[in-house]
N, C-alpha and C positions, 0 to 999 in steps of 0.2 A: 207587536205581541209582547206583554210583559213579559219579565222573567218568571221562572216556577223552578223549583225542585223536581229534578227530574222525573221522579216517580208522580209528584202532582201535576204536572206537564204531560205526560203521555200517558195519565189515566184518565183525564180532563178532555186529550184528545180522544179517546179511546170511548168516553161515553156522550162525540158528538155525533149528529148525524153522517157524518162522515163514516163513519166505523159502524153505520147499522145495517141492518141482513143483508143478505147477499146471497143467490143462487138459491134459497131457498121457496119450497111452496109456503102458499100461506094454509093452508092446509094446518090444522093443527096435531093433526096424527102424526107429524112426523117434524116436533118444532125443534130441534138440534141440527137436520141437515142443513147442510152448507160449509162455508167459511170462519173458523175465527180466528181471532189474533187473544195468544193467552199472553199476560202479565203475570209474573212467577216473582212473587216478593221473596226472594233468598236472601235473608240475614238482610232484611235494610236493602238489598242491591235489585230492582224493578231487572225482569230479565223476559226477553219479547219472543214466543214462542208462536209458528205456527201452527193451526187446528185445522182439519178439515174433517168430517162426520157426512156418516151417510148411514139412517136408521131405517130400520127395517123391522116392521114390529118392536119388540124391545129389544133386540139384539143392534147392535152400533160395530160399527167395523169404519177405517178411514187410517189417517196420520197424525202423529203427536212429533213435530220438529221432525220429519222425513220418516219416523219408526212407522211400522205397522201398529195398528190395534186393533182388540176387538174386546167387547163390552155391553154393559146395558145399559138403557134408559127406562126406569120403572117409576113410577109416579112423581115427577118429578127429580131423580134422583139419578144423578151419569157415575158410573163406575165403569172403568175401563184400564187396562194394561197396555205398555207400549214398549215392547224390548228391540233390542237388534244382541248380535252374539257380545256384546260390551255389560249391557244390564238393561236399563231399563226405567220405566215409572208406570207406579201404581197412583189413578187419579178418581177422587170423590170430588163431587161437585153438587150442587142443585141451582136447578135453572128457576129463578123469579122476575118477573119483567122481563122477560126476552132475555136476559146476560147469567153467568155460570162464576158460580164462585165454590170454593174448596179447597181441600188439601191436597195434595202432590205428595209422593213419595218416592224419592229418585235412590236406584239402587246402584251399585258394580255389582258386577258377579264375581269379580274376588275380596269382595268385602262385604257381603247381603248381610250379614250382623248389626249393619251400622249405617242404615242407611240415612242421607237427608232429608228433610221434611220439610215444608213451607207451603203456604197459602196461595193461592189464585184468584182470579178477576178475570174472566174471558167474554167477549164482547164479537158478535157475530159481524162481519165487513158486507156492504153491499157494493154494490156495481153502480157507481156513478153514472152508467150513460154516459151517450156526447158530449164533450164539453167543446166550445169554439174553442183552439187555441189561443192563445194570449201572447203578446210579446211584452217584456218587461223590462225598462229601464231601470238598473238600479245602481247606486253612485253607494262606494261599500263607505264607510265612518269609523268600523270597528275591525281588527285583525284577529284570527285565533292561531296560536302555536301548538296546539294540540287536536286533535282526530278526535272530539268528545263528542256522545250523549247528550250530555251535559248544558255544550253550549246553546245560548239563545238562537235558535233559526232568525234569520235576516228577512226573509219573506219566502213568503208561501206560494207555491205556485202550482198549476194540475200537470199530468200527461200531457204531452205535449205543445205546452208554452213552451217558449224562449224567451231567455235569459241574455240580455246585455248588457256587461257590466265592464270592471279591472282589476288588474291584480297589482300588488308592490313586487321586490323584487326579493330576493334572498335575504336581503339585510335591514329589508323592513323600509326602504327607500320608492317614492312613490312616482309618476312620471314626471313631477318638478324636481325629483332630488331631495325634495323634504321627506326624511325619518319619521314616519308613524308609528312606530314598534320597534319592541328590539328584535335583531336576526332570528334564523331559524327558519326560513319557508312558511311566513306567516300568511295566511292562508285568507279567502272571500269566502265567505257564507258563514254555517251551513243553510243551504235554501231545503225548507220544508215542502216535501213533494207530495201530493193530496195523493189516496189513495194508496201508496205506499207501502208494503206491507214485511215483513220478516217472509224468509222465505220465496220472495221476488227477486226480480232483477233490474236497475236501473240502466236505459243504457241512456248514455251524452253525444249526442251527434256535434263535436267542432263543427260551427260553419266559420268562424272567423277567430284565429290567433292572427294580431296583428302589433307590429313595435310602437311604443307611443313619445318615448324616448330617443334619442341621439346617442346613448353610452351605455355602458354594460360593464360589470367587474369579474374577474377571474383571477385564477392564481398561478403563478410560473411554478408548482409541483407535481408531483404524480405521486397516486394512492399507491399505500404496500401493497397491494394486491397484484399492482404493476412493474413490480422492485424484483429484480435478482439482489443478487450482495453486491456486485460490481458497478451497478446503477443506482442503487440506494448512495453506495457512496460519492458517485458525482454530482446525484441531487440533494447531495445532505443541509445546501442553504436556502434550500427555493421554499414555498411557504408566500412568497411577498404576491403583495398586488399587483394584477396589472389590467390597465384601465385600457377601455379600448371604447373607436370611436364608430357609432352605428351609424352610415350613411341610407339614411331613410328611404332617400330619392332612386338609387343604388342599388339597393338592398344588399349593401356590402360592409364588415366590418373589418378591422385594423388597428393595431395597437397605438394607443396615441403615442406613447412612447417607444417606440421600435428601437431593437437592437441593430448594429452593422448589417446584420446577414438578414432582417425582416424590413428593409427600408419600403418596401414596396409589397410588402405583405398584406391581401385579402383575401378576405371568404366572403362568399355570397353566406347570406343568412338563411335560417329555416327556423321559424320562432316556432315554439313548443311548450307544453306544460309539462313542468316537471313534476309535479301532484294535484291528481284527480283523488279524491275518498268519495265513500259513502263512511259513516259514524259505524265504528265496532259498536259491538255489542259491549253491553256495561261488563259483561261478567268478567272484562278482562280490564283493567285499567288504564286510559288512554292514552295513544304512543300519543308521543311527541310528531310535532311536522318532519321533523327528521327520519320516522321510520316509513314501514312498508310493510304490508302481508296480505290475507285474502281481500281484505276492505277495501285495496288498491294504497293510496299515499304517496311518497315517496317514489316515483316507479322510476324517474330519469330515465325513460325510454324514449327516442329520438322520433321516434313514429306516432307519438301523440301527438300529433298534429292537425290544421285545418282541413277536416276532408274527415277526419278518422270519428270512428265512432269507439266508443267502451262500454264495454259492460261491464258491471257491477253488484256484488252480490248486495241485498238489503239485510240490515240486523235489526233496524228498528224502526218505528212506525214514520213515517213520512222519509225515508233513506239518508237525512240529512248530507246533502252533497258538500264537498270543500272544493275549490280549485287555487292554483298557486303556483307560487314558484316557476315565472316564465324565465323562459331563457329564448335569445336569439340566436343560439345553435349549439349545438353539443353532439362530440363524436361520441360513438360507443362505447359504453362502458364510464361515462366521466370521470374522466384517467387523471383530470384533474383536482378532483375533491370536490369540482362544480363547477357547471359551466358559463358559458357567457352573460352574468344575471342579471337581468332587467325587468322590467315592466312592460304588461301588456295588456291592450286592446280583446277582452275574451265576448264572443259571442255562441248560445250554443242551444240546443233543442233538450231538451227530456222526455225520456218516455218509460211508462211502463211495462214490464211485461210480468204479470200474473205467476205466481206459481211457477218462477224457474228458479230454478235453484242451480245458482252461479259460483263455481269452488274457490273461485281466483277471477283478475281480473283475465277480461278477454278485450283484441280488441278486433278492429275489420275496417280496413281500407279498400278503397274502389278493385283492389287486386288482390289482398290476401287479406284470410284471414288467421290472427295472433295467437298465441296461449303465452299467459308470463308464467314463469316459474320462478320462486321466489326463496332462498333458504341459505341458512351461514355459509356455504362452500358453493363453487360455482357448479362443482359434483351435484349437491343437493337442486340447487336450481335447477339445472338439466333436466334431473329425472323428474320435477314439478312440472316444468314446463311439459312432457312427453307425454305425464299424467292426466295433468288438462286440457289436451289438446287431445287425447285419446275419448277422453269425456265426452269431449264436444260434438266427435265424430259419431259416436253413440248417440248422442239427443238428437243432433241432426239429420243425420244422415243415416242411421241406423244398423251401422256397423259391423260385425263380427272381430273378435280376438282378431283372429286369422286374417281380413279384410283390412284392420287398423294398420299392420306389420307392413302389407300388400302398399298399402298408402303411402303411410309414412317416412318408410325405408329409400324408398328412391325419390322422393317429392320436397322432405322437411328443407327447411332453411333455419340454421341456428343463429339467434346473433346474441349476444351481450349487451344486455341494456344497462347493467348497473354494477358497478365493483368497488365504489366509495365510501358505500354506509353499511349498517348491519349487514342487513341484507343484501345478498348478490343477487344478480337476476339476469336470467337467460329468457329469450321469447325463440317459441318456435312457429315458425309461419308457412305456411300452405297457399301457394297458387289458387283463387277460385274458381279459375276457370279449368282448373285438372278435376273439380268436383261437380261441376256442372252436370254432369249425366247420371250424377248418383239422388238426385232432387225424388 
């Protein structure tokens, strides 16, 4: 796929058959219902919104990005409001050739004086049908250190292909040991997932994290986050490398260089990714591979593992997936600024799922299922994590306040998944066989 500017890139995709009707009649009395996917040109910056409509005579009622609205459609012409207690938009449009173009008028309600203004391009999504899954070999060429939009998608694939492919390792080092990039959690993809929409959810089924390497590097320190003043000052020269050897056959690793008291020192291994993404949304400027937040990234959580699935919220048209940063094993919290980092063997499924709208990453092992929470303090984490995972309980299972407390209270499992980088991150995990009766 060439490269494009982004906004030429996913308007390109936006007016191919891919992105046409969907859910709706053909029926021409009623040609707005269905699905779209809006493009909101703000100052230069393409931003992915989704639409859904359902007309009725001329009156229109439906979602603009989660808000309610309700509006009309008169000869051609969609006018419609879409607030929640924040503010809101005010949207003109005219539908020509089946697609919606117009201005947008986005308010606060502590500043309606001054609201922003910008134009539209909205393009109705259909329903691909069956597609056969696909399995896909792909040998990566090119690295990215950023979570973008932006970047070129690597290949394209539908709902439920798989994907197998590798990753390097932290420092940009690939399973020869030959340097492709420089450090940073340089990442494989982003793979372009048909069908994809804002507003969705991707999830990634791991069937295979697997070591491809015999070595791994790590550091002999520990993050302040792990420091009193007493221990800060014992470990005030650690920092240095230490090289450690992967026994493949084993599945054990060991410091090539061991200290007196580690002569005989191993762990079985558990290889893992340490960042999964979908691409944020343009409107915010794209972290580096180092960060973390709703798009996933960055999570160094120990349970991303072979077996696990994630889910993932989508910002933008085809989810643009990243994966990276393997490690063959890491304790909770990566106490040491990162953990065993190598290269790995990644195999894995996609899939869609329509119209959910996913706040944070989630994830589900054969036994539980996940909520991350993710925020400067490990305070703020917590209550993200209890957040989303109360969420879930609600979509799923369909919960009450009162039911969630009943749950939660005596069942959660807290663990710390991350204490090294920006962000700190707590996951809270639920048995699912304590939820089985609630189906």
């Amino acid at each position: 796929m060439p490269r494009k500017l982004m906004l030429g890139f996913f308007l390109a995709a936006a007016a191919s058959p891919l992105f046409a009707q969907a859910d709706r009649p053909s029926s021409t009395a009623e040609p707005v219902t269905g699905r779209w996917v809006v493009t909101a040109d703000v100052h230069g910056t393409p931003i992915y919104v989704p639409m859904d409509l359902a007309q009725r005579g001329e009156k229109i009622s439906g979602t603009y990005d989660g808000q309610k609205l309700e509006g009309s459609f008169k000869g051609g012409a969609l006018h419609f409001e879409a607030k929640d207690d924040m503010g809101g938009q005010i949207v003109d449009g005219t539908l020509v050739d089946g697609a919606l173009s117009g201005k947008v008028v986005d308010y606060d309600n502590a500043n309606k004086e001054h609201p922003d203004q910008y134009t539209f391009t909205a393009t109705p999504v259909r329903d691909r049908g069956p597609v056969v899954p696909r399995r896909h070999e792909f040998v990566p060429s090119a690295f990215y250190r950023e979570f973008s939009a932006l970047n070129e998608p690597v290949l394209t694939v539908s709902s439920g292909d798989t994907i197998h492919t590798s990753t390097i390792d932290a420092g940009g080092a690939d399973e020869t040991g030959q340097r492709r990039i420089a450090g940073g959690n340089p990442q494989t993809g982003p793979f372009y997932v048909e069908s994809a929409m804002p507003g969705d959810t991707l999830s990634v089924h791991l069937i295979r994290l697997r070591l491809n390497r015999d070595y791994a590097v790590s550091d002999d320190a520990i993050v302040p986050r792990g420091l009193n003043s007493a221990l800060a000052a014992k470990m005030q020269h650690g920092g240095k490398t230490v090289r450690w050897h992967l026994d493949l056959a084993q599945g054990l690793a060991s410091p090539e260089r061991p200290g007196e008291h580690t002569m005989h020192y191993r762990i079985p291994v558990h290889p893992m990714l340490g960042c999964i993404a979908t691409a944020p949304s343009p409107a915010r400027a794209a972290p580096n591979t180092g960060d973390s937040g709703s798009f996933g990234g960055n999570l160094d959580f120990n349970e991303v593992v072979e077996g696990a699935t994630i889910y993932l919220p989508v910002f933008v048209p085809g989810a643009l997936l990243y994966v990276g940063d393997g490690h063959a094993i890491q304790g909770d919290g990566e106490l040491n600024g990162n953990a065993l980092e190598t290269s790995l063997d990644v195999e894995f499924t996609v899939n869609v799922i329509p119209k959910r709208r996913t706040p944070a990453p989630r994830i589900e092992s054969t036994t539980h299922i996940m909520a991350v929470g993710l925020g400067g303090s490990l305070d703020d984490a917590f209550r993200e994590a209890t957040s989303n995972m109360a969420q879930w309980l609600v979509e799923d299972y369909k919960l009450t306040p009162s039911e969630i407390a009943e749950v939660i209270g005596p069942t959660a499992e807290y663990k710390v998944s991350e204490v090294a980088d920006r962000n700190a991150g707590i996951v809270l995990k639920i048995p699912k066989e304590l939820l089985q009766t609630m189906r």
